[in-house]
C-alpha positions as CSV (number, residue, x, y, z in Angstrom):
1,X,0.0,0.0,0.0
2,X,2.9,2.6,0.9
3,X,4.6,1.6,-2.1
4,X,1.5,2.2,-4.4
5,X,1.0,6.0,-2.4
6,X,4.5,6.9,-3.3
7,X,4.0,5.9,-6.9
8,X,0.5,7.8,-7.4
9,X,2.4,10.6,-5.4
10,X,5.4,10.5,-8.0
11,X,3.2,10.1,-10.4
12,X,1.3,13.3,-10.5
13,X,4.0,14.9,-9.5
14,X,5.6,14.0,-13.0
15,X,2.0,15.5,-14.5
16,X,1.9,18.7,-12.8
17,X,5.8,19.3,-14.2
18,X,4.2,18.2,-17.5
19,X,1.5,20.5,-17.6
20,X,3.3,23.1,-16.3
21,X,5.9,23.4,-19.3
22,X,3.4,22.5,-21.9
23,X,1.9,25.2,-23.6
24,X,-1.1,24.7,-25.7
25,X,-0.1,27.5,-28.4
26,X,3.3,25.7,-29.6
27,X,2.7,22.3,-28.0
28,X,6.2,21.1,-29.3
29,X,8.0,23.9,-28.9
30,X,11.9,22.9,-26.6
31,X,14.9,24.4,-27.0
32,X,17.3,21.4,-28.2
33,X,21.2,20.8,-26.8
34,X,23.1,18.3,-28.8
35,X,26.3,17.6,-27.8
36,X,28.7,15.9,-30.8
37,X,32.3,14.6,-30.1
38,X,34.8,15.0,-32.9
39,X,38.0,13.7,-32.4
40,X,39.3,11.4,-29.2
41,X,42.6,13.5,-26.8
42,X,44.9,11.7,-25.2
43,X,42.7,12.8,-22.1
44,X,39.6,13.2,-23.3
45,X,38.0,14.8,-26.5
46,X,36.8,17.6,-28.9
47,X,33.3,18.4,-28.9
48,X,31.0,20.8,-30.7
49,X,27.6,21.6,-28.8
50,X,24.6,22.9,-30.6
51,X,21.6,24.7,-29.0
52,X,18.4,24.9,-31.5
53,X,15.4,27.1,-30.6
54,X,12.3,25.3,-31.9
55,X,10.0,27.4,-29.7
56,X,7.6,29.6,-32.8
57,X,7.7,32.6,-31.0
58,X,10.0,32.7,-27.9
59,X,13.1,34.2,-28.4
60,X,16.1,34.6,-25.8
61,X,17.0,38.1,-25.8
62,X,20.3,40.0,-24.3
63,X,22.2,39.1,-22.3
64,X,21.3,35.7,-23.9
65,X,21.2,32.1,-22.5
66,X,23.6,30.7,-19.9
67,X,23.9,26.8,-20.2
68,X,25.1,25.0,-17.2
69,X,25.8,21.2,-16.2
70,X,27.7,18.9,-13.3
71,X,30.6,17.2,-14.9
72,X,30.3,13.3,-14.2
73,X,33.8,13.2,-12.6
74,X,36.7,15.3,-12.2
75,X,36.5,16.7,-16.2
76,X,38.2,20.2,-16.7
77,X,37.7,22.2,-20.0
78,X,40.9,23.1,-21.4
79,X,39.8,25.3,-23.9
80,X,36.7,26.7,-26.1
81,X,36.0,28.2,-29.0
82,X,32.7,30.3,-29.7
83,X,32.0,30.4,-25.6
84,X,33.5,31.0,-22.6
85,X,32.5,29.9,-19.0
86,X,31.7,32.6,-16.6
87,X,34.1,31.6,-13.5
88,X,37.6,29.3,-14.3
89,X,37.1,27.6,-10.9
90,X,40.4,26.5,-8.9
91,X,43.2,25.7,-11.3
92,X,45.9,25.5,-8.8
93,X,46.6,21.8,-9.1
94,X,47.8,22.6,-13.0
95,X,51.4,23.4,-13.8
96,X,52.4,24.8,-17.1
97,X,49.2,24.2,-19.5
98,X,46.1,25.6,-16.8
99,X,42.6,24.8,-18.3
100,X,40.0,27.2,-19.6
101,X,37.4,25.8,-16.6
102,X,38.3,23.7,-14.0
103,X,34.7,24.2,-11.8
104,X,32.8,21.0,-11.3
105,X,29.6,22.9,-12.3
106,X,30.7,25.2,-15.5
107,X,27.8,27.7,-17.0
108,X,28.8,28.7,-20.4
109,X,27.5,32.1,-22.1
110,X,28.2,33.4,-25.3
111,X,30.7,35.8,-26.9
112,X,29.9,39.2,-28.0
113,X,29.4,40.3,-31.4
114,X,32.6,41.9,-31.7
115,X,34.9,39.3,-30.7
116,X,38.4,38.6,-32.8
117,X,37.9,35.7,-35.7
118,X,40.5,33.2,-33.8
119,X,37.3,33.3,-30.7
120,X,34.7,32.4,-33.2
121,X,33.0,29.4,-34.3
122,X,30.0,28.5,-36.9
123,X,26.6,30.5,-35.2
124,X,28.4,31.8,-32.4
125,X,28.5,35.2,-30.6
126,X,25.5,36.6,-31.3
127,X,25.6,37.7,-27.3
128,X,23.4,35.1,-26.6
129,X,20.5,35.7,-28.7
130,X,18.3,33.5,-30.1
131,X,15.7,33.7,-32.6
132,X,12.4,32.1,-32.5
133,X,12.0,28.8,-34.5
134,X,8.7,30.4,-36.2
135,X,10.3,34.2,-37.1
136,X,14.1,33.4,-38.2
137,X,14.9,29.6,-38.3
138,X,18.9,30.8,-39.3
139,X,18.8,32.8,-36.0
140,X,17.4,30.3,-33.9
141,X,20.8,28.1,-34.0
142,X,24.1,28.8,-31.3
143,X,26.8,26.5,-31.2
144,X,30.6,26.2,-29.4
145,X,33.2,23.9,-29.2
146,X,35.0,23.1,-26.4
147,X,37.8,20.6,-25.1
148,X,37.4,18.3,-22.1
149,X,40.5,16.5,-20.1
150,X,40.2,14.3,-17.6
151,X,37.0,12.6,-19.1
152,X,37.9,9.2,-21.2
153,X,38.7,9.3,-24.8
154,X,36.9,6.4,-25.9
155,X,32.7,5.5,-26.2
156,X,33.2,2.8,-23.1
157,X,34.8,5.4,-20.5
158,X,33.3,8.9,-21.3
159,X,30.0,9.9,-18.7
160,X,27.7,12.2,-19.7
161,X,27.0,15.2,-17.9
162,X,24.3,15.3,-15.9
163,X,21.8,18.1,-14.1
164,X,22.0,20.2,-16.8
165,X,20.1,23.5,-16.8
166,X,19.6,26.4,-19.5
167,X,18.4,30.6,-18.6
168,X,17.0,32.3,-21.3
169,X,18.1,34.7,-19.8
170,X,15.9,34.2,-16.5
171,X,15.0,31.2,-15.2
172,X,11.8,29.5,-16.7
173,X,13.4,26.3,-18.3
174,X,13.4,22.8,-17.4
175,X,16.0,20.6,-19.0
176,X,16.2,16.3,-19.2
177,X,18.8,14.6,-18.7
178,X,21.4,13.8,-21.0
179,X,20.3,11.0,-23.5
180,X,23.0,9.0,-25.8
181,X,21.2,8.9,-29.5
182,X,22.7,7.7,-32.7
183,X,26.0,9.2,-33.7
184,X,25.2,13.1,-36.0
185,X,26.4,12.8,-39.6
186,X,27.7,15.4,-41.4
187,X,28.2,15.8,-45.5
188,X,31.6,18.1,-46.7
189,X,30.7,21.4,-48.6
190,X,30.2,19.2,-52.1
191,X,28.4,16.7,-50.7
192,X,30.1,13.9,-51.8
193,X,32.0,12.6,-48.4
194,X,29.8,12.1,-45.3
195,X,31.4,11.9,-42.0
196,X,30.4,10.4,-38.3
197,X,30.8,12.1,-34.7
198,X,32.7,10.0,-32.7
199,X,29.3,9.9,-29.9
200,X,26.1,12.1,-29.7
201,X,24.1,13.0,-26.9
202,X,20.9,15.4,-26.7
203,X,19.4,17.6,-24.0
204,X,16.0,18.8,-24.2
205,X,14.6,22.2,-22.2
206,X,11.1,22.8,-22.1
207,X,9.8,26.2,-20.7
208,X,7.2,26.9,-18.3
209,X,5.6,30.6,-17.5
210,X,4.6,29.5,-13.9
211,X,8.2,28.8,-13.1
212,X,9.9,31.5,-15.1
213,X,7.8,34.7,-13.0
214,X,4.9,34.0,-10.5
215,X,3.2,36.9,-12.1
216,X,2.2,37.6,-15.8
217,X,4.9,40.6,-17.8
218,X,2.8,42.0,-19.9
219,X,-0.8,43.3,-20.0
220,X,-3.5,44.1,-22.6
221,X,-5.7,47.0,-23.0
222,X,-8.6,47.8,-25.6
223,X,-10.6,50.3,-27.1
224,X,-12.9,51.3,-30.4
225,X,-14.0,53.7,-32.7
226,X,-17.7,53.1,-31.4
227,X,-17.3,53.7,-27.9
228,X,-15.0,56.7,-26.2
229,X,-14.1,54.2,-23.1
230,X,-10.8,52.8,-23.0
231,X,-10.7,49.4,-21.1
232,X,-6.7,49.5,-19.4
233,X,-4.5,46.7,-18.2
234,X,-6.3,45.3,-15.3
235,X,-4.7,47.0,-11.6
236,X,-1.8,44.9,-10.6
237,X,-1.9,42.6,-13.8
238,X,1.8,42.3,-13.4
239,X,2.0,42.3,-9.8
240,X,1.9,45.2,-7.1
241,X,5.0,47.3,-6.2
242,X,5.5,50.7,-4.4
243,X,7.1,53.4,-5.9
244,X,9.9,52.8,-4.2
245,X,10.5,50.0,-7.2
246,X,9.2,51.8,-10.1
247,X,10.1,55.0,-12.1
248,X,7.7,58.0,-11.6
249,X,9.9,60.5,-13.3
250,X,13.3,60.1,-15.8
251,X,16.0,61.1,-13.4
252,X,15.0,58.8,-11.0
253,X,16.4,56.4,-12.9
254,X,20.0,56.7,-12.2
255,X,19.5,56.7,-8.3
256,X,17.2,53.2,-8.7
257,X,20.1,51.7,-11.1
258,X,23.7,51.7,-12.2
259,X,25.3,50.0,-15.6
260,X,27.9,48.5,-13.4
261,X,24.8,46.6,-11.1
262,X,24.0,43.1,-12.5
263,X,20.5,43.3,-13.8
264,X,17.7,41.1,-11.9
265,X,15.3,40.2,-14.6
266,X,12.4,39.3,-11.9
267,X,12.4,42.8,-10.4
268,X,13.0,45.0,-14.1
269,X,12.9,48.7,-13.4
270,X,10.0,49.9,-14.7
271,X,7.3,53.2,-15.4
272,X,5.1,53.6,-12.2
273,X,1.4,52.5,-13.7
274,X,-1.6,51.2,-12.3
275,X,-1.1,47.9,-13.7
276,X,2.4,47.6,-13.2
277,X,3.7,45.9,-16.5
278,X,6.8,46.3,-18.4
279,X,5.1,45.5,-21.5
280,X,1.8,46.9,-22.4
281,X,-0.2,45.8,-25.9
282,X,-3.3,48.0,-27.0
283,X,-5.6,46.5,-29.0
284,X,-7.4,49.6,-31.0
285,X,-10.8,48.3,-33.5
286,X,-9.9,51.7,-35.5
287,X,-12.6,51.3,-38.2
288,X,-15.5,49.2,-39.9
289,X,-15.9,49.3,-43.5
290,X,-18.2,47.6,-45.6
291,X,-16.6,44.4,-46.3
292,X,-13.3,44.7,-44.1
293,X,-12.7,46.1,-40.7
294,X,-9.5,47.5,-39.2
295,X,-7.0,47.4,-35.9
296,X,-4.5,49.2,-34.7
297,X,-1.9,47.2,-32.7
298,X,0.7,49.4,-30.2
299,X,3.0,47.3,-28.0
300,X,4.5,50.1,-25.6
301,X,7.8,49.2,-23.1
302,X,7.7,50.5,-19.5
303,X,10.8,48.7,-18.6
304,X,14.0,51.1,-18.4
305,X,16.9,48.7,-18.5
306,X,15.6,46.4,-21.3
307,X,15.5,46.4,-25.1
308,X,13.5,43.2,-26.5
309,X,15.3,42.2,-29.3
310,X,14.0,39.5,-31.9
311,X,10.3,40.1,-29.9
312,X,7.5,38.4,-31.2
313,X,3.8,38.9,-30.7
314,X,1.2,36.3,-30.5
315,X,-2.7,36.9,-31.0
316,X,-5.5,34.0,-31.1
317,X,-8.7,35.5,-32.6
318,X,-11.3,33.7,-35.1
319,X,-10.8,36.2,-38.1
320,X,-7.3,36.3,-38.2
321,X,-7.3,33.6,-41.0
322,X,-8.8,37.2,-43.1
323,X,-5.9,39.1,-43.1
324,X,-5.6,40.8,-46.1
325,X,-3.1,43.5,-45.4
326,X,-0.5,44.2,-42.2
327,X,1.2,47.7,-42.2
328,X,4.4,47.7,-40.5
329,X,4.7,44.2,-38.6
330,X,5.7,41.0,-40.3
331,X,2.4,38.4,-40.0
332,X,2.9,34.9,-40.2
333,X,0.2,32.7,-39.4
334,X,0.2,29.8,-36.6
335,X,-1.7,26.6,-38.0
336,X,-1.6,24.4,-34.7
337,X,-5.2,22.7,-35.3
338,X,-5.8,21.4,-38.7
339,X,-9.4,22.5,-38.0
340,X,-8.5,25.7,-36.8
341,X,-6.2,29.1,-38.2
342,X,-7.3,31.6,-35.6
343,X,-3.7,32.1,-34.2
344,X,-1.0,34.1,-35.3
345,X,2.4,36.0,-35.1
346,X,3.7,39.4,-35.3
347,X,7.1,40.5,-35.2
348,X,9.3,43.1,-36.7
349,X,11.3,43.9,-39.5
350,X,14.8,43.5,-39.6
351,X,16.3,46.9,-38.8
352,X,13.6,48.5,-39.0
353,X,10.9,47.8,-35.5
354,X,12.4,44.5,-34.8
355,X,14.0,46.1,-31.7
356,X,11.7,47.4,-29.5
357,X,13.6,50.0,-27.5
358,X,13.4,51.1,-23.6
359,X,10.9,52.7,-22.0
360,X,10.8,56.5,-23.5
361,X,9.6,58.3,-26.2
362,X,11.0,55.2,-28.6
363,X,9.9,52.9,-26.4
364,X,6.9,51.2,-29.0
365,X,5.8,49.6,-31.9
366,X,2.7,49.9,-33.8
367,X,1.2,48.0,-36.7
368,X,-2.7,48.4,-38.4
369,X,-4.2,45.4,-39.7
370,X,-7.2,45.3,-42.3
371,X,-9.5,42.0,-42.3
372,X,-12.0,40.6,-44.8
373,X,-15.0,40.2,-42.7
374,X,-16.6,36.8,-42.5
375,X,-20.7,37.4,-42.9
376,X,-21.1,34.6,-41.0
377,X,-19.8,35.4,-37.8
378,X,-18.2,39.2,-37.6
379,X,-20.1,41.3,-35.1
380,X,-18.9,44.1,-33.4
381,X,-21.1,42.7,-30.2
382,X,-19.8,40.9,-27.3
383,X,-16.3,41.7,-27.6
384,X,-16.3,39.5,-30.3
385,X,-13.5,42.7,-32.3
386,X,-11.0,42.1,-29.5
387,X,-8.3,38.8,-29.0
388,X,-8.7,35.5,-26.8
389,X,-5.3,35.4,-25.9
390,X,-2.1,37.5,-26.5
391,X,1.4,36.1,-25.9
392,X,4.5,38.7,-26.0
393,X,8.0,37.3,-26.2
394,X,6.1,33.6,-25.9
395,X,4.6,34.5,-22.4
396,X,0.8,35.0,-21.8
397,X,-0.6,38.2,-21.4
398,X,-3.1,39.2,-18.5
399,X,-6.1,40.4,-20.5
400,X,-8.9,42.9,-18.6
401,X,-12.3,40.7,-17.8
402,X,-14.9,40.2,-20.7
403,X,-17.5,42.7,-18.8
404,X,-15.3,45.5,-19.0
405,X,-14.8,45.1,-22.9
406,X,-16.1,48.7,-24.8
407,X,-19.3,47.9,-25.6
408,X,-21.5,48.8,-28.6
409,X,-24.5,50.8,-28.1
410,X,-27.3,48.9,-28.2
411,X,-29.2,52.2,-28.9
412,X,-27.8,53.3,-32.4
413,X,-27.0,52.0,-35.6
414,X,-22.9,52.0,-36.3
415,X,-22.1,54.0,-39.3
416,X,-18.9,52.2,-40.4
417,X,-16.8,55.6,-41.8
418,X,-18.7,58.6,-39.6
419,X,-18.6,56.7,-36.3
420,X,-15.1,55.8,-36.8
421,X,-13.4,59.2,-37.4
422,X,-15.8,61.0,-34.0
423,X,-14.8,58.1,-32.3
424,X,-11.1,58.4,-33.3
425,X,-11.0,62.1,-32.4
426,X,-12.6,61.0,-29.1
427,X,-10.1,58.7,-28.5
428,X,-7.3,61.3,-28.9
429,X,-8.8,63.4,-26.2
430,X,-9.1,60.6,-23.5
431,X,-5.7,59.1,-24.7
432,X,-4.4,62.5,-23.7
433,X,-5.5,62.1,-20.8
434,X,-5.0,58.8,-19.8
């Protein structure tokens, strides 16, 4: 009976983790570690690690990923190409030749941009970043080699690593443990010789919102051209702080922060607001013509120390598979259900919006959208104009409750141009004001 209890116990403890890093918008979506050997040392080996972001639409944005593991014995890393680990441990037992890393627990980052040629290595230094799978699969790749003493040169006598953990840059991901899979093959630049790694193992991290912040970062707000009320982020949507831990004016700023203070990506420094978000997306239902309709999207950063870099935006709504035109933002659409296309993503365009800046006067992005209307079921009733869900940067976004959606009046007919340019000039006065 006891053993049974511990089994149900360990049981749905394995399906609450499950459930917890699934997510129902890109069901498959991991990041991948693949870890190749190359050539056998006379202490251990060469190896060249990749790490593959198959996520759609969550990037990992400066400072980048940190990829840590616990070496299986006593292995050192005597050099690395591409990387570097953040702390060379105690090396003091080495004469002459002293190793690159000698900590039992290494955590690797990436190089910068602007590092020599002799430090680089195919798809490195990027500073960390990584595409999403679903905006820029070229981006989405990072990959070092490094060499490890100390370990085994041969398939019988090498361990794998073990607790091995990823931070993208924060904390959020889950990792497996390592998993020995058929050797990688790889083909010379004419494709005529193909070639074998000497032993392959893969890692596999899986991200989870509830463990990555206990509270939602980012918040969505609404409004139309047929009804002057603006519905905001709900109070709090990104949890309460005092103003002790937000910005109320611009030089506060360099009292709250210095560029020589690590950055603590669960506490970002952001605008004082009622809803307390650093990323804010308003939905605007700008206009209604006769056989399209129009929104204005505006995703605005209140967070002082952060650009988002390679951001994405999702949005689930049932016309989306209308789109005819989108000004400004790249649109690619998200077929998860074969029976479904009600999903899709936004993001920027290269050097143009695909960096949305700090908090400031450049601090947003903004895109209009014009949809075909589908007779069957487009009403401006109900809320039925405004999203089901929004994801920014792949994490969910708290939207305000369906009551306090801008309602149409039940008392007059909407005329689809007049309305919509009262309305707009409406809007600019409480915008002003807001």
């Amino acid at each position: 009976m006891e053993l049974k209890l511990i089994y149900v116990v360990g049981l749905v403890r394995v399906l609450v983790s499950n459930s917890a890093a699934h997510d129902t918008m890109d069901p498959y979506g991991s990041i991948s570690i693949k870890w190749d050997i190359m050539s056998w040392t006379p202490d251990g080996y060469v190896a060249v690690v990749t790490m593959t972001n198959y996520q759609m639409y969550r990037p990992i944005m400066s400072p980048g990923w940190t990829l840590g593991w616990t070496w299986a014995r006593n292995e050192v890393i005597w050099s690395m190409v591409g990387a570097e680990a953040t702390d060379q441990g105690d090396c003091s037992k080495f004469k002459g030749n002293i190793p690159h890393c000698c900590r039992r627990t290494p955590a690797i980052v990436d190089l910068s941009s602007e590092v020599p040629n002799t430090k680089r290595f195919t798809h490195c230094c990027k500073d960390g970043e990584l595409a999403s799978w679903g905006k820029d699969p070229e981006s989405s790749v990072s990959s070092f080699q490094l060499s490890v003493g100390r370990s085994g040169n041969s398939n019988q006598t090498v361990r794998l690593p073990k607790n091995f953990y990823l931070l993208g840059p924060g904390p959020g991901y889950t990792c497996s443990a390592a998993t020995l899979v058929p050797q990688s093959t790889f083909f010379s630049s004419g494709s005529r010789r193909k070639t074998y790694a000497m032993m392959t193992w893969t890692v596999t991290c899986t991200y989870s919102q509830t463990l990555a912040s206990k509270n939602p970062k980012c918040c969505v707000s609404l409004s139309s051209f047929y009804n002057p009320k603006i519905t905001p982020c709900p109070s709090c949507a990104c949890g309460c702080q005092s103003e002790n831990n937000c910005v109320i004016n611009v030089p506060k700023i360099s009292s709250m922060a210095r560029l020589d203070n690590p950055i603590d990506y669960n506490l970002p420094l952001i605008q004082c607001t009622q809803h307390m978000c650093p990323i804010r997306v308003h939905w605007h239902v700008k206009a209604n013509y006769k056989e399209h309709w129009r929104v204005k999207i505006t995703i605005t950063n209140f967070n002082y120390q952060m650009n988002y870099t390679h951001w994405t935006l999702v949005v689930q709504h049932p016309n989306l598979s209308n789109i005819t035109n989108v000004y400004r933002f790249i649109y690619e659409p998200l077929n998860l259900y074969q029976s479904k296309n009600d999903t899709g993503m936004f993001h920027g365009i290269e050097y143009y919006n695909d960096l949305l800046r700090e908090a400031g006067p450049k601090g947003n992005v903004q895109s209009e959208m014009i949809l075909q209307k589908d007779r069957s079921t487009f009403t401006l009733e109900k809320g039925w104009p405004f999203p089901l869900k929004v994801y920014f940067d792949g994490d969910e976004c708290m939207m305000p409750p369906p009551d306090s959606y801008p309602f149409l009046p039940s008392s007059a007919h909407v005329s689809p141009i007049a309305s919509s340019t009262v309305a707009a000039f409406l809007l600019m006065i409480v915008l002003a004001a807001w």
